[in-house]
N, C-alpha and C positions, 0 to 999 in steps of 0.2 A: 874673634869677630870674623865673619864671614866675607867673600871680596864683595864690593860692588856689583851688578849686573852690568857687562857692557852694554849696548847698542846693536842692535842686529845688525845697523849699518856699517858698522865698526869691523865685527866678527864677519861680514862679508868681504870686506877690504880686505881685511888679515889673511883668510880664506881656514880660519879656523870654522866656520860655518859649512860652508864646502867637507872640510877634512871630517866633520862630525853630525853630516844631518840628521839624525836620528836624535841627538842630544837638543836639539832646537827646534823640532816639530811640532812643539806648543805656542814658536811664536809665527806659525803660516800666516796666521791675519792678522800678526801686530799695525796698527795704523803707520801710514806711510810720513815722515816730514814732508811737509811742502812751501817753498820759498824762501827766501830770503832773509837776515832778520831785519830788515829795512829800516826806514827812519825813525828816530825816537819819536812817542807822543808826544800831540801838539799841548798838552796841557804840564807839561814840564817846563822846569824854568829854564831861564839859557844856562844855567850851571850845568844843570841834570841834563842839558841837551847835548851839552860840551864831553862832558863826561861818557853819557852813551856814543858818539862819536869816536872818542878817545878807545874806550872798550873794543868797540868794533872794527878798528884800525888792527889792535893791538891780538887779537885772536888770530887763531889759527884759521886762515880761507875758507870757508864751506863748512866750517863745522854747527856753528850757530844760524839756528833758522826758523823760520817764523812761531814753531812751534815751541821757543825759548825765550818767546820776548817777556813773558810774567816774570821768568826767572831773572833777566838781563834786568828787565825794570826794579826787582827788588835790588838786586846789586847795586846798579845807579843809585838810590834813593840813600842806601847805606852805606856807600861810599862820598856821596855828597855829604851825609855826617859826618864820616871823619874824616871830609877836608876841612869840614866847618869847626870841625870839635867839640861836637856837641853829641858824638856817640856813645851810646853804653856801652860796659863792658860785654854784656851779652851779644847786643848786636855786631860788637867786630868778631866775636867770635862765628858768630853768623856767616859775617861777611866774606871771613876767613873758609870757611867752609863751602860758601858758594863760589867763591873764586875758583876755589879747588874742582869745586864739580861742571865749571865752563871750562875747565882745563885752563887754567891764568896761575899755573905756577908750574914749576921746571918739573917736576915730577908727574903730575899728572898730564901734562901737555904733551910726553914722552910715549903717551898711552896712545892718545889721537892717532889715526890713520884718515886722510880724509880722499876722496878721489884725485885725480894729477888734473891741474887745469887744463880747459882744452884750450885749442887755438879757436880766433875767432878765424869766422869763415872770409871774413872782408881782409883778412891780414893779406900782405902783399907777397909775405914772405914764408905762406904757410906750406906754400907747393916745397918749401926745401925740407919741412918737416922739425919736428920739436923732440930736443934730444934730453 
């Protein structure tokens, strides 16, 4: 079985992108992410709300973003089964699989590169610089 496709954003971090533009010249116009992955939907219970919460604490900074929320929303729903226990056997394995492709386990998380946070510009202490 063949790897995964990373992220173009990914392969520019890395700077494997850079090191091979020629091998990535089909993705010039991949669509850009944009935002955040902000608050859970309003029509989730306070479980599912807890839990998307929980999620988004627990990821990796920057890597989940607006353009992941169907995916985070599936996650939530099937993880709110199997706190309930009331999930199938298929769906954790599901489950199991999506976690893996948010990067929510030790292996795959290893993969992520994500930008270095900046400093905000009102920090007091930014004139000393971030090391």
């Amino acid at each position: 079985m063949s790897r995964a496709r990373l992220p173009t954003d990914q392969l520019a971090l890395s700077g494997t992108l850079g090191d091979h533009p020629g091998r990535y010249a089909n993705r010039a116009n991949e669509p850009a992410t944009c935002g955040d992955l902000g608050k859970p939907p309003s029509y989730f219970t306070s479980t599912e709300k807890k839990i998307w919460k929980e999620l988004a604490e627990n990821v990796t900074p920057g890597w989940l973003t607006k353009s992941d929320r169907f995916s985070v929303e599936l996650c939530v729903k099937l993880m709110a089964e199997l706190r309930a226990g009331t999930i199938a056997n298929q769906a954790k394995s599901a489950l199991v699989t999506l976690l893996a492709k948010l990067g929510l386990n030790s292996s795959d998380r290893s993969r992520i590169q994500v930008a270095p946070a900046k400093i905000k510009p009102d920090d007091p202490f930014a004139e000393f610089g971030a090391k």
